[in-house]
C-alpha positions as CSV (number, residue, x, y, z in Angstrom):
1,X,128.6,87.3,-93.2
2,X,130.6,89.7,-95.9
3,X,132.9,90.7,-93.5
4,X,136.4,92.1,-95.2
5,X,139.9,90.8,-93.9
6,X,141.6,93.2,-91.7
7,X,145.5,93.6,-90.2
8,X,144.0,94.2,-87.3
9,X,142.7,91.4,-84.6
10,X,139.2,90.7,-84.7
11,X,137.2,90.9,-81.7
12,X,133.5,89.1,-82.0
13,X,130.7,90.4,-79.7
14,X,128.2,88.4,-78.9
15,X,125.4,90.3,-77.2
16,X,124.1,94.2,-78.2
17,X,123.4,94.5,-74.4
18,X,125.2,96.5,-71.7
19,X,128.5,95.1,-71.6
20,X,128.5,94.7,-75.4
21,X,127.8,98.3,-76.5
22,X,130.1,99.7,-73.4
23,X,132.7,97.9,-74.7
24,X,131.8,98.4,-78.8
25,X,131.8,102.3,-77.6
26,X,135.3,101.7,-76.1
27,X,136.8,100.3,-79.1
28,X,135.8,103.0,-81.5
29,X,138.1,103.5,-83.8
30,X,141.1,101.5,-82.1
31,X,143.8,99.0,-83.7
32,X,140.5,96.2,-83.6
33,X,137.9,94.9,-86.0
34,X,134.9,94.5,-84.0
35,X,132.1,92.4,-85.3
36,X,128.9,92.9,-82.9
37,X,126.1,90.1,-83.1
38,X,123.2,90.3,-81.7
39,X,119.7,88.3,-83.1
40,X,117.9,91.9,-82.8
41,X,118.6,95.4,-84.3
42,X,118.0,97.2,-81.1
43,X,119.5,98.1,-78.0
44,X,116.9,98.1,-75.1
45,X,116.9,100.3,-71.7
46,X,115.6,97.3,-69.6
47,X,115.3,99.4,-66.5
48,X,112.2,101.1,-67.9
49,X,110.8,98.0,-70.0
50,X,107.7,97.6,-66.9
51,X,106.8,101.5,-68.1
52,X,106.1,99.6,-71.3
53,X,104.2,97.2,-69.8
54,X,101.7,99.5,-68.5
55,X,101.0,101.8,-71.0
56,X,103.8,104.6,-69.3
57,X,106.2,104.8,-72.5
58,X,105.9,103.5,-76.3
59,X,108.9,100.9,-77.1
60,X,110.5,102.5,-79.5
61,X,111.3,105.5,-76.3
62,X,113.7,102.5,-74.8
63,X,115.5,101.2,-77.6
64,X,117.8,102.5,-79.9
65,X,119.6,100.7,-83.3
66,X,122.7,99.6,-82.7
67,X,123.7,100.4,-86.6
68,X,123.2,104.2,-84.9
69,X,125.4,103.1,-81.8
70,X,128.3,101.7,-84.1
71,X,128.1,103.6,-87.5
72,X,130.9,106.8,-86.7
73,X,133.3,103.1,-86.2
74,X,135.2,102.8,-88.7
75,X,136.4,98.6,-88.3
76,X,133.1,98.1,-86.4
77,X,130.7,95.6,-88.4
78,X,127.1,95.0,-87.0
79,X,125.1,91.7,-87.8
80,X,121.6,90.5,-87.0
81,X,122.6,87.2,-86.2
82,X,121.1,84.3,-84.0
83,X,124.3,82.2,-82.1
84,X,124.2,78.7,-82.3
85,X,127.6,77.8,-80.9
86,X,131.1,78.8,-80.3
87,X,133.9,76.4,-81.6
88,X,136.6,77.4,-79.6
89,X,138.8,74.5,-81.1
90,X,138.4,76.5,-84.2
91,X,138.5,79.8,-83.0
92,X,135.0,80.4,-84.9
93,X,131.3,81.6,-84.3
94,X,128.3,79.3,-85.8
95,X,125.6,81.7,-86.3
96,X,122.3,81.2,-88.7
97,X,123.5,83.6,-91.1
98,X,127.0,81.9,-91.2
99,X,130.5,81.5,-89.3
100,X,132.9,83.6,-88.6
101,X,136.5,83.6,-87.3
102,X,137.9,85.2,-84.0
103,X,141.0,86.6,-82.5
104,X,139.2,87.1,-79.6
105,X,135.3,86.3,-78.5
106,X,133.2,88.4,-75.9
107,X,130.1,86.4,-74.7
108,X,127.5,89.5,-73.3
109,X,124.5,87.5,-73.4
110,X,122.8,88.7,-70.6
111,X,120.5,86.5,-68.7
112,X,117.3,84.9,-69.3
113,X,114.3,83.7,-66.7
114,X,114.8,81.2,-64.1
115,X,111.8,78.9,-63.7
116,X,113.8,76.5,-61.3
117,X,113.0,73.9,-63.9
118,X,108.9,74.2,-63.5
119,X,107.9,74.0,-66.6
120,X,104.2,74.5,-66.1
121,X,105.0,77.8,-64.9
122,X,107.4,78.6,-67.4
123,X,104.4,77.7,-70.4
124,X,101.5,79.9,-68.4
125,X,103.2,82.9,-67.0
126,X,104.1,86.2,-68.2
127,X,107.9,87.5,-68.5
128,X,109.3,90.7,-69.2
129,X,113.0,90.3,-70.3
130,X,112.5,91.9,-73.9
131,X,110.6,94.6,-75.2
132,X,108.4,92.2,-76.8
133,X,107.5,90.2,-73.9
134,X,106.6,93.8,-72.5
135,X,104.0,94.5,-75.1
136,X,102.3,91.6,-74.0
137,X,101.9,92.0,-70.5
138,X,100.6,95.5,-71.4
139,X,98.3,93.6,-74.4
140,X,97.0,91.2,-71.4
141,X,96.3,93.4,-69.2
142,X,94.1,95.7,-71.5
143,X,92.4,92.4,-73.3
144,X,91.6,91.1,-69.7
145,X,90.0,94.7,-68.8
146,X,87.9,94.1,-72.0
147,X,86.8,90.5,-71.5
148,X,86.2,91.7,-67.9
149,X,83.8,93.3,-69.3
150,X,81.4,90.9,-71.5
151,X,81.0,88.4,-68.8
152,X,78.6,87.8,-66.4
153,X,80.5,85.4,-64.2
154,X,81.9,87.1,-61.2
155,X,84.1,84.3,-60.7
156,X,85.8,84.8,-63.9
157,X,85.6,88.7,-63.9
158,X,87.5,88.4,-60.8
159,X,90.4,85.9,-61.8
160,X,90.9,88.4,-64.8
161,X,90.8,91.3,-62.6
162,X,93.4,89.5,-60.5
163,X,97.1,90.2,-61.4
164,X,99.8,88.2,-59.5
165,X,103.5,89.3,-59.9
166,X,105.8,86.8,-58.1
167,X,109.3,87.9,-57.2
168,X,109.8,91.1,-55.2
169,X,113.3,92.4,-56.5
170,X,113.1,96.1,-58.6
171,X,110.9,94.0,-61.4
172,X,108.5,93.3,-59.4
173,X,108.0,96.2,-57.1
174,X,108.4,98.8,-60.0
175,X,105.1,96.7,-62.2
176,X,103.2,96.1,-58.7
177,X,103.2,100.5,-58.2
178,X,103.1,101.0,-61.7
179,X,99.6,98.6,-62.1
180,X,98.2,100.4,-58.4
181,X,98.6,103.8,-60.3
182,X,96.6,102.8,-63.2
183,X,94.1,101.1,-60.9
184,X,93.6,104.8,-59.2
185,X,93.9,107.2,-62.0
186,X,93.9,105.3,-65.6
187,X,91.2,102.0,-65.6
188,X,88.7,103.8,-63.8
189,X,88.1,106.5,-66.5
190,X,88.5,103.9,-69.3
191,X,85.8,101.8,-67.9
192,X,83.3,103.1,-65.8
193,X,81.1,100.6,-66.6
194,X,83.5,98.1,-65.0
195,X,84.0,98.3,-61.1
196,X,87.5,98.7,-61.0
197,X,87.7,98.0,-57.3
198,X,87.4,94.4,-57.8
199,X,91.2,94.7,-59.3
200,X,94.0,93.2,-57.0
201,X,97.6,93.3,-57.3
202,X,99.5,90.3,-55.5
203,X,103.0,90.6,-54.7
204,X,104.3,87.4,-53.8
205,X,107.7,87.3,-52.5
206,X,109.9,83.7,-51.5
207,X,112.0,85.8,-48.9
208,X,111.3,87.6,-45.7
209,X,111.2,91.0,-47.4
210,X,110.4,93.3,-51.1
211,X,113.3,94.0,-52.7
212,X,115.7,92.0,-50.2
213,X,119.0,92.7,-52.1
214,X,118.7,96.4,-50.9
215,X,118.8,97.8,-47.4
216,X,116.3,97.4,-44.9
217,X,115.5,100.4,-44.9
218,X,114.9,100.9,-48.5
219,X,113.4,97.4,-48.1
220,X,110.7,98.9,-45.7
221,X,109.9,102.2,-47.4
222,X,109.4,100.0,-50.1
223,X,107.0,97.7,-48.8
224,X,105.0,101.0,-46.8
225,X,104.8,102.7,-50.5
226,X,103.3,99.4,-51.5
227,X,100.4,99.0,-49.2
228,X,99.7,102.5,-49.3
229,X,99.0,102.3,-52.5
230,X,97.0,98.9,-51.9
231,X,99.2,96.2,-53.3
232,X,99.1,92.9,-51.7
233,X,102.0,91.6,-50.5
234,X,102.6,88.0,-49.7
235,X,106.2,87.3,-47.6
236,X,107.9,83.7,-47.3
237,X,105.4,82.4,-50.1
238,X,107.0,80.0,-52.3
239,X,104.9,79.4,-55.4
240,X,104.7,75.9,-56.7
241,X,102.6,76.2,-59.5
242,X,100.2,77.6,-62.1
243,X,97.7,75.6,-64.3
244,X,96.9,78.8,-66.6
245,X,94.2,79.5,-64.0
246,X,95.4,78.9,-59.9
247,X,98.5,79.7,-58.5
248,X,99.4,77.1,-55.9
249,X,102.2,78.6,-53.2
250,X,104.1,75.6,-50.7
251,X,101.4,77.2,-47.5
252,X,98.7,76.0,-49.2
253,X,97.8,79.7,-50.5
254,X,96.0,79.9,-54.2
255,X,95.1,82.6,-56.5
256,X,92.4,82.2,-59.2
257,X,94.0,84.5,-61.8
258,X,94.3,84.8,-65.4
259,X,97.3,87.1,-65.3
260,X,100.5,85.9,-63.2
261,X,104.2,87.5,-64.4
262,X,107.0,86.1,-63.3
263,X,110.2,88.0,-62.0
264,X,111.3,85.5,-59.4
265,X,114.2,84.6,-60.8
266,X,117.3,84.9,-63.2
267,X,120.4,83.0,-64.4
268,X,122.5,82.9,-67.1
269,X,121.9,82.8,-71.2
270,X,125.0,81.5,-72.2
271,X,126.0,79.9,-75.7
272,X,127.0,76.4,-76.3
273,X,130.3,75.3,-76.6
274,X,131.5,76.1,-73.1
275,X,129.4,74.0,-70.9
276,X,132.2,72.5,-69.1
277,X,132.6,76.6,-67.8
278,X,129.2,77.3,-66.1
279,X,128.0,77.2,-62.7
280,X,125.0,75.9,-61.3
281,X,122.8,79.4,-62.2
282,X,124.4,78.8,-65.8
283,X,126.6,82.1,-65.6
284,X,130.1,81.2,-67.2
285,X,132.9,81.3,-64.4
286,X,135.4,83.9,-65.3
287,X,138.5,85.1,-63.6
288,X,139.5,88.8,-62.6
289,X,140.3,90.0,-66.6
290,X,137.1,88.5,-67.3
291,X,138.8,85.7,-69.3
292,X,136.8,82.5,-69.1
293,X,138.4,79.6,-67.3
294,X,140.6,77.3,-69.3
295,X,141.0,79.7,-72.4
296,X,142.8,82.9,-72.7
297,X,141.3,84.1,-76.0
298,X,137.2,83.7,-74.3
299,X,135.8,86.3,-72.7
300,X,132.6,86.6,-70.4
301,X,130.7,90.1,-69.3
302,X,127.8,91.4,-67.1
303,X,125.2,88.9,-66.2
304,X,126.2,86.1,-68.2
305,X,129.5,86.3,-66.1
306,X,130.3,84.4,-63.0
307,X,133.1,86.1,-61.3
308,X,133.7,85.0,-57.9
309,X,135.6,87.1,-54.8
310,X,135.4,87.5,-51.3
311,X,132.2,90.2,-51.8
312,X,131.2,88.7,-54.7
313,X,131.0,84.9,-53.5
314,X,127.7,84.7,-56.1
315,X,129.7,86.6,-58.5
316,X,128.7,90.3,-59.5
317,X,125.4,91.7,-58.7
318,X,123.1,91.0,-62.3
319,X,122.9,94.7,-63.2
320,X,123.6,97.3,-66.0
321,X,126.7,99.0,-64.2
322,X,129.1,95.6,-63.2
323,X,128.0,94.5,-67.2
324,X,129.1,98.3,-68.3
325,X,132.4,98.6,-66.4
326,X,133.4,95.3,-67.3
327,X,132.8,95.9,-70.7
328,X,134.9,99.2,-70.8
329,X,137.6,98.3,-68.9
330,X,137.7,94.6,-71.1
331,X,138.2,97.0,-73.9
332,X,141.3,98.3,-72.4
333,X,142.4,95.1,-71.5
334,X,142.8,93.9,-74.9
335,X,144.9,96.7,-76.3
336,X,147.0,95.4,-73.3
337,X,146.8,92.2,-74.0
338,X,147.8,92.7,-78.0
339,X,150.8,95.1,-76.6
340,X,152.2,92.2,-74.3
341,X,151.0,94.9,-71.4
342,X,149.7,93.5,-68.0
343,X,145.9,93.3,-68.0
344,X,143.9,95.3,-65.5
345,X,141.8,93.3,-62.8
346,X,138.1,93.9,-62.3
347,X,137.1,95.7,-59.6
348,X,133.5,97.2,-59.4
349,X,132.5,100.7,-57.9
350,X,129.3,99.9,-56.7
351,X,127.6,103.4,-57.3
352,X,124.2,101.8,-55.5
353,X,121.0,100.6,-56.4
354,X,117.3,102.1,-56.8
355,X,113.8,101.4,-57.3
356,X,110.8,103.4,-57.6
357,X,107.5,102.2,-56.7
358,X,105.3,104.9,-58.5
359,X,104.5,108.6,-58.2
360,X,106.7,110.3,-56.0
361,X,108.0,107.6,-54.5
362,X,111.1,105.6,-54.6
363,X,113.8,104.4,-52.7
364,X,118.0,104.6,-53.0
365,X,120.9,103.0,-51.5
366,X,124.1,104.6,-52.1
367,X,127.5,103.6,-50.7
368,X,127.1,105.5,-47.5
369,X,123.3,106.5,-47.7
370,X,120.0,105.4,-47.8
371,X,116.9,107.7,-48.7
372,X,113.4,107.4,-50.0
373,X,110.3,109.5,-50.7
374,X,110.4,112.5,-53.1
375,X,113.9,113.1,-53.5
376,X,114.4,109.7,-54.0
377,X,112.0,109.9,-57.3
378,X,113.5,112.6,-58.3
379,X,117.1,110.8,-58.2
380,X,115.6,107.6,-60.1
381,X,114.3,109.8,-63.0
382,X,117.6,111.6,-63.4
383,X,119.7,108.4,-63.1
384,X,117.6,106.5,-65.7
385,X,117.1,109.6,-67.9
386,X,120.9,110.3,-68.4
387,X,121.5,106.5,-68.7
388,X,119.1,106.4,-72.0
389,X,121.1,106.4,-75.5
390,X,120.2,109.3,-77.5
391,X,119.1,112.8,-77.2
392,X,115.9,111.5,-78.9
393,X,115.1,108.9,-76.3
394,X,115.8,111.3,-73.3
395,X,113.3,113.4,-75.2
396,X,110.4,111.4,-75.7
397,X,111.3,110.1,-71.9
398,X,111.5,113.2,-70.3
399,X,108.3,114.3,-72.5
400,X,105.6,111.2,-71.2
401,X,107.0,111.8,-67.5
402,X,106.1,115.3,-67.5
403,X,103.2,114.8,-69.5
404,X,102.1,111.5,-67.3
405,X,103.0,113.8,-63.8
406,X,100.4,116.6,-65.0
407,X,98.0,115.0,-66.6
408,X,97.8,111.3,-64.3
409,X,97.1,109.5,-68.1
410,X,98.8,106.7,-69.6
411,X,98.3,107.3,-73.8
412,X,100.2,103.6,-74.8
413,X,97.1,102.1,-73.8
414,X,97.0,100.2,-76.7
415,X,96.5,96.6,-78.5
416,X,99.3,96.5,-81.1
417,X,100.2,93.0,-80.7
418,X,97.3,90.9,-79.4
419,X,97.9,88.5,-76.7
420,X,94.9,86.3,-76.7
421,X,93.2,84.3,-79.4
422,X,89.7,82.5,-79.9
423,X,89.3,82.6,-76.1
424,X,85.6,81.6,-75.1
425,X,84.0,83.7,-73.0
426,X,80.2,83.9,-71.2
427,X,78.7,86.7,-72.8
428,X,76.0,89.4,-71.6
429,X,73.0,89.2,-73.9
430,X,72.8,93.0,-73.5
């Protein structure tokens, strides 16, 4: 990997998400060589990755190099590496591009899509966990507009019309408002040869309720915005399956669609070489410094971390602020740990969660309040704005919103990465 020797203890990241850039950021320039892997060159704002998705914001608006992040560090080395394994006997990182040696080792991972072992599922449904995946679904849903449009069949026109997003946590509410809102201002001006009214947008929830890890009130605002603006929503449906072409749910329900995305579940992407420390959702098990159990050298953060308490009996909520304090205050903890100081324990400040399902509408649960509506909105946008890295990227943001607000248009409306290939399709002879 080229990287020099140093006096100083090395601290390997694995993971350019979250908890791994908080806690790169909080070692700047401190008595550590940091080496920060990660298998792209890009930090991504997940939160707005659906905007993607739907033409709202070009890719490059949510991510940001990590070379940028790191390069005012002086003993902080990024590499563009793929992780095979941790030898912890060793004390070393196998990588693709080669091994390297640790002091300490941060696993920030994140998490990856939960399929609950289906794998036909897994093989014919969208996800949206990297910005890639994200130009997909918005490649899929443009390419199924356009092959809406050369057929004849109603049947098939209709199961390509036909979007089904199963899993009603932020995810999925955020896509279903954000595909109702191009349904009402965007498609219909694209194609008005096409009756855009044939469109539907499922929401197909397992639980009793959208977005059931928020209040009930937020929950129910939620689900109001929803309808209003004509999604579908299917409570207590357990899907089962999906051939590529019907969705079968546990009640007997079935879609004929060509577009399903799946946001039903998460767990943990950890690496090998610490299986004997997972749980059953794969998160590592970690204790209150975040070391993992059994070594005191291994460290775990954000969602790939399993760390259990009397609020936390799941461990912490799979979010960008536990992953972010834990990484920070991690980074504390080892200049402790070097100086034979005390570590800190762990304990999160839940500053609140929020979702918005579209155009002046959104809902927020704080410590002590709960709101939704305008205000709301206006609260999301602010939160998510200030969260992006770089002036640039709040630009370009801020820019699309305002231009988006005014003008009800969604410009990424394009095919840059083609989803589909040498699909037959019943043509028009017109």
């Amino acid at each position: 990997m080229n990287i020099p020797d140093s006096k100083n203890p090395r601290v390997v990241i694995i993971g350019g998400g979250f908890a791994g850039v908080s806690m790169a950021k909080k070692l700047k320039n401190k008595n550590f060589q940091v080496v920060l892997l990660d298998k792209h060159n890009y930090h991504n704002f997940q939160p707005l990755m659906y905007q993607v998705a739907t033409g709202g914001l070009e890719a490059g608006s949510i991510a940001y190099p990590i070379r940028k992040i790191v390069q005012e560090h002086k003993e902080t080395f990024f590499r563009m590496a793929l992780v095979e394994r941790i030898d912890t006997e060793n004390k070393k990182v196998i990588t693709d591009i080669g091994t390297i040696y640790y002091d300490y080792v941060v696993i920030a991972t994140g998490s990856t899509n939960n399929y609950f072992g289906n794998k036909e599922i897994e093989k014919n449904s969208m996800v949206m966990k990297t910005i890639p995946e994200a130009l997909n679904i918005r490649s899929l849903i443009l390419e199924n507009f356009e092959l809406a449009l050369q057929t004849n069949d109603m049947d098939e026109r209709r199961a390509l019309m036909n979007f089904v997003i199963v899993g009603a946590g932020p995810t999925g509410v955020e896509l279903a408002g954000a595909l109702a809102e191009m349904k009402k201002a965007v498609l219909p001006k694209d194609y008005p040869d096409l009756d855009v009214t044939m469109m539907e947008i499922n929401l197909v929830q397992g639980a009793d309720r959208v977005l059931d890890a928020m209040s009930k009130k937020s929950s129910k605002s939620a689900e109001k915005f929803l309808k209003e603006l004509g999604v579908k929503i299917h409570l207590k449906t357990i899907v089962t399956n999906y051939d590529g072409a019907t969705i079968s749910t546990k009640d007997g329900l079935t879609f004929n669609t060509q577009a399903v995305i799946w946001s039903a579940g998460v767990k943990g992407a950890p690496v090998e070489g610490i299986a004997d420390s997972l749980d059953r959702a794969t998160r590592i098990k970690v204790n209150e410094y975040n070391q993992v159990e059994g070594f005191e050298d291994v460290f775990a953060l954000g969602d790939v971390a399993a760390m259990y308490g009397e609020k936390y009996q799941f461990g912490h909520p799979m979010m960008a602020q536990p992953a972010i304090q834990q990484g920070e205050l991690l980074a504390e903890n080892l200049a402790r740990l070097v100086n034979k100081q005390s570590m800190k324990k762990f304990v999160y400040n839940d500053k609140g969660s929020m979702a918005t399902i579209g155009r002046n509408k959104a809902v927020v649960d704080l410590p002590k309040l709960h709101f939704s509506g305008f205000f709301a909105w206006f609260v999301w946008m602010f939160v998510h704005l200030m969260s992006l890295i770089g002036f640039k990227n709040k630009a370009l943001v801020f820019w699309s919103w305002v231009y988006n607000y005014f003008v009800f248009d969604r410009e990424s409306r394009v095919i840059i990465r083609p989803y589909r290939k040498n699909r037959d399709i019943v043509k028009s002879e017109d």
